[in-house]
N, C-alpha and C positions, 0 to 999 in steps of 0.2 A: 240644858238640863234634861234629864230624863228619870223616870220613876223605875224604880225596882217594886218585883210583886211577888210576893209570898202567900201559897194557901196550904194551911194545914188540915189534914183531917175534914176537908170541905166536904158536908151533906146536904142535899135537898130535897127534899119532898116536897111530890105535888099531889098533895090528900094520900092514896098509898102506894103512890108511882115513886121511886126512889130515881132523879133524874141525873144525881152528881153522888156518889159511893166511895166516900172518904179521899177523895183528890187533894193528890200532895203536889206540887209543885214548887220550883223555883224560876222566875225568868228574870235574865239579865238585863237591867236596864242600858238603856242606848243602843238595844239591837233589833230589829225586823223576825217576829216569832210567827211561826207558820202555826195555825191553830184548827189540826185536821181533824174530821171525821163524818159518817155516815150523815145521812139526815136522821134526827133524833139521837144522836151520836151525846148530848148534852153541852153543845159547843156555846151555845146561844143562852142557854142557861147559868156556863161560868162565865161570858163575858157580861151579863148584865149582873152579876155580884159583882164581879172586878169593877163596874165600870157603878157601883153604888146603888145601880137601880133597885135594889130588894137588897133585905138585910141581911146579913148569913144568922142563921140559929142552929146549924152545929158545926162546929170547926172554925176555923177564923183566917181571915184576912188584914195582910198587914199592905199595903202599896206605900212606898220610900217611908216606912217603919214605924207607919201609925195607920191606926184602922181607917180604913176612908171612911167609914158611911156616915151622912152629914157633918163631913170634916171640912170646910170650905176651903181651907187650900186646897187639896186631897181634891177636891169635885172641881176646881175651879181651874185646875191643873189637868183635866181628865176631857179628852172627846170622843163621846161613842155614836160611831157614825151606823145605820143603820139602814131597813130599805126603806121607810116611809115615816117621816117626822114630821107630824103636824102641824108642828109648834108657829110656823111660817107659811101655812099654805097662801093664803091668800093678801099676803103680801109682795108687790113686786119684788124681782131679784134683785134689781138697784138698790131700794131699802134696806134689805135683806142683809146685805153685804155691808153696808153701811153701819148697820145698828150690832152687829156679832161683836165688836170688839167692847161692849159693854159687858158680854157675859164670856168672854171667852180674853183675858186679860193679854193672850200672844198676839191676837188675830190678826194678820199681815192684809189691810184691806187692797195693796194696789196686786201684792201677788194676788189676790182673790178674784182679782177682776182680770189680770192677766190671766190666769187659768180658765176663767172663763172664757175667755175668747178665745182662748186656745180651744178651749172643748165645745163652744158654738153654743153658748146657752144665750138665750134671748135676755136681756137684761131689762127691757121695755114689761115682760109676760110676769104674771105672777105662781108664783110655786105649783099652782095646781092646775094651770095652762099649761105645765112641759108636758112633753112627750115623756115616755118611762124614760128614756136613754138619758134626757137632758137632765130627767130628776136626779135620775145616778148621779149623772156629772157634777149636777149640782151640790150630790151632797157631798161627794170625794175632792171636790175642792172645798169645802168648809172644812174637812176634815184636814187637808195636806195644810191652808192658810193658819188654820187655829193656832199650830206651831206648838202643840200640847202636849206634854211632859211623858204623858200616855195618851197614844193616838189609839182608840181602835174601829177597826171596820169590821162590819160584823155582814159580810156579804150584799154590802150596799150598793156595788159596784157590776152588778149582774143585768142588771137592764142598759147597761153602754154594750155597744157592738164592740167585735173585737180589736178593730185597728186605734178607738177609744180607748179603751182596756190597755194596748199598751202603752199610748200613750201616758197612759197613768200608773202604769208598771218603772217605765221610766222616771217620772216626775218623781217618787218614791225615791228612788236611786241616788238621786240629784240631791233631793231635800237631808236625804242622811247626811251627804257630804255636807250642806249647809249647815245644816239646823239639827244634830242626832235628835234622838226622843226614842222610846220607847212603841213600837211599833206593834199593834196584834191585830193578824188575818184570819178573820175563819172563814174557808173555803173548801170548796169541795173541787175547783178548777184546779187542779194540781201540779197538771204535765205545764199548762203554760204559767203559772206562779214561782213553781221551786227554784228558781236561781234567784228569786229577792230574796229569802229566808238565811236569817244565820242561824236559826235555832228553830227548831220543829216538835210541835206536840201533838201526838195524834190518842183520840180521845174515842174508848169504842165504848155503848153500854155506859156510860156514868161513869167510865174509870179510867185513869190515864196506864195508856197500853203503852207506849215509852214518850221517851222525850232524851234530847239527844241535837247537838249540832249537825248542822245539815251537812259538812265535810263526813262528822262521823259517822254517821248513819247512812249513809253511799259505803263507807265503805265494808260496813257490813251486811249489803246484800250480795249477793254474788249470783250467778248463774252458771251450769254447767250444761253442759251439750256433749254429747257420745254416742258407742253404742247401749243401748239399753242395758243389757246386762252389764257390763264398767260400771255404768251412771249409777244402778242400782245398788251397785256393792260399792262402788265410794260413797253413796251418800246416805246411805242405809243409819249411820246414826249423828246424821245429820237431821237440822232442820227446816222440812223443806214444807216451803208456802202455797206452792202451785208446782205443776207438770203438763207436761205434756210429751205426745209421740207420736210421731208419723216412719211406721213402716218398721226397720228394726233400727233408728236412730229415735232419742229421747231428750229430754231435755229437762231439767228441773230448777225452779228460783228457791235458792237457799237463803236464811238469814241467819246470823252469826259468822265475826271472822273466823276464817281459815288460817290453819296454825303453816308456818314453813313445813313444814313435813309433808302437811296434807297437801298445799301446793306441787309438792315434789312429786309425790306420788300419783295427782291428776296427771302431772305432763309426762310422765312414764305410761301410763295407762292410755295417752294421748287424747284425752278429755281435754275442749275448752271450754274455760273459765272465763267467763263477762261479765261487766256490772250491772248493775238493777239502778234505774231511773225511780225516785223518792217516790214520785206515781204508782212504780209496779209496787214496791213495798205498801203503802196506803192501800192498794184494793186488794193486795192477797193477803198482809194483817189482819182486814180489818172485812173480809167475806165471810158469809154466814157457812153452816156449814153444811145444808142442803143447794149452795151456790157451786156451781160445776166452772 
């Protein structure tokens, strides 16, 4: 089972910081949603509305097409994983694991404890004995175990080293194939996340700047390389994100596709066209514009 999530017109104010500025959205349930943006981007802000924790008071949310907020299937169906959850500190992690499946109705206790040993958490220690790494671990397997209709991790997974990381990059993969659900990352790790993602929302300012599958949105970045003068006069009404130039060759990241024509006319002019990794599109969308 997996949740569909809808947000209309979604606003929030924090006293007279406007954190979320009318966010429309649709994500597709039973798929892996990339949930980009800056720090203070407001990424952290819509997942804890998605995920029940504060109420919405303008705009509204529907998750699989009733309002969540104290909706007990809706919340009992829902895990938001996070970096520091108190709610267990000082309970060993053998308990720990043990008692989740009273609040969390999927929770797969032996996968749980398999993923632990996989990820080396001490099972004997209690939650506020780990190391940051193990806490990660520890919480990104509550989340993968819970088996919840909506999983989200809200960059909980940032205190594990890398070779950690993928292992849980992997496990991710695995678990779709088993068990789909509804999957949302907010991350700011890009270059090594995007090949989990079927669908990508990148969020600048309170405002969703697109959204868009991750096939589609590759394939409307492009990049061009020539000489200067070429590059300037093909891409002159184009849209371009970043440049650069060394000497009298240039180079610029465009986004939007290229019609056949304008392909034709690159390889006449003997300009080359490459594509843009989700990463470059995420920091040249979404750079300020005293950022060089």
């Amino acid at each position: 089972m997996a949740y569909s999530i809808e947000a209309s017109n979604l606003t929030v104010y924090y006293k007279k910081f406007k954190a979320l500025d009318r966010v429309n959205l649709t994500l597709s349930p039973g798929r892996v949603h990339g949930i980009l943006g800056r720090n203070g981007a407001g990424k952290t802000t819509l997942l804890t509305h998605l995920a029940s924790f504060q109420k919405v008071k303008q705009g509204s949310i529907l998750i699989d097409g009733e309002d969540p907020f104290e909706n007990e299937r809706i919340m009992r169906g829902t895990t938001f994983i996070y970096d520091k959850d108190n709610s267990y500190d000082y309970e060993k992690i053998d308990d720990v694991l043990k008692e989740l499946i009273y609040f969390r109705p999927n929770f797969d206790e032996d996968y749980a404890r398999a993923l632990a040993k996989k990820f080396k958490i001490p099972m004997d220690k209690k939650a506020d004995q780990l190391s940051k790494g193990q806490y990660s671990a520890l919480q990104v397997t509550i989340g993968l175990a819970s088996r919840s209709p909506l999983t989200i991790f809200d960059e909980a997974y940032l205190g594990m080293d890398a070779p950690t990381r993928e292992l849980f990059y992997k496990e991710i993969l695995r678990e779709q194939e088993r068990h789909p659900r509804t999957i949302l990352f907010s991350t700011h790790l890009v270059s090594e996340m995007e090949y989990l993602f079927d669908e990508v929302l990148i969020i600048d300012k309170g405002r969703v700047l697109l959204q868009d599958t991750s096939d589609q949105l590759l394939e409307e970045g492009f990049s061009i390389t020539g000489p200067k003068e070429d590059v300037d006069a093909f891409a002159r009404e184009l849209k371009i994100i970043h440049e650069e130039s060394l000497g009298g060759t240039k180079s610029v990241m465009v986004f939007g596709a290229l019609t056949e024509q304008e392909q034709q006319e690159a390889a006449k002019l003997g300009l080359e066209i490459g594509t843009l990794s989700l990463n470059n599109l995420f920091i040249h969308l979404t750079k300020e514009e005293d950022e060089v």
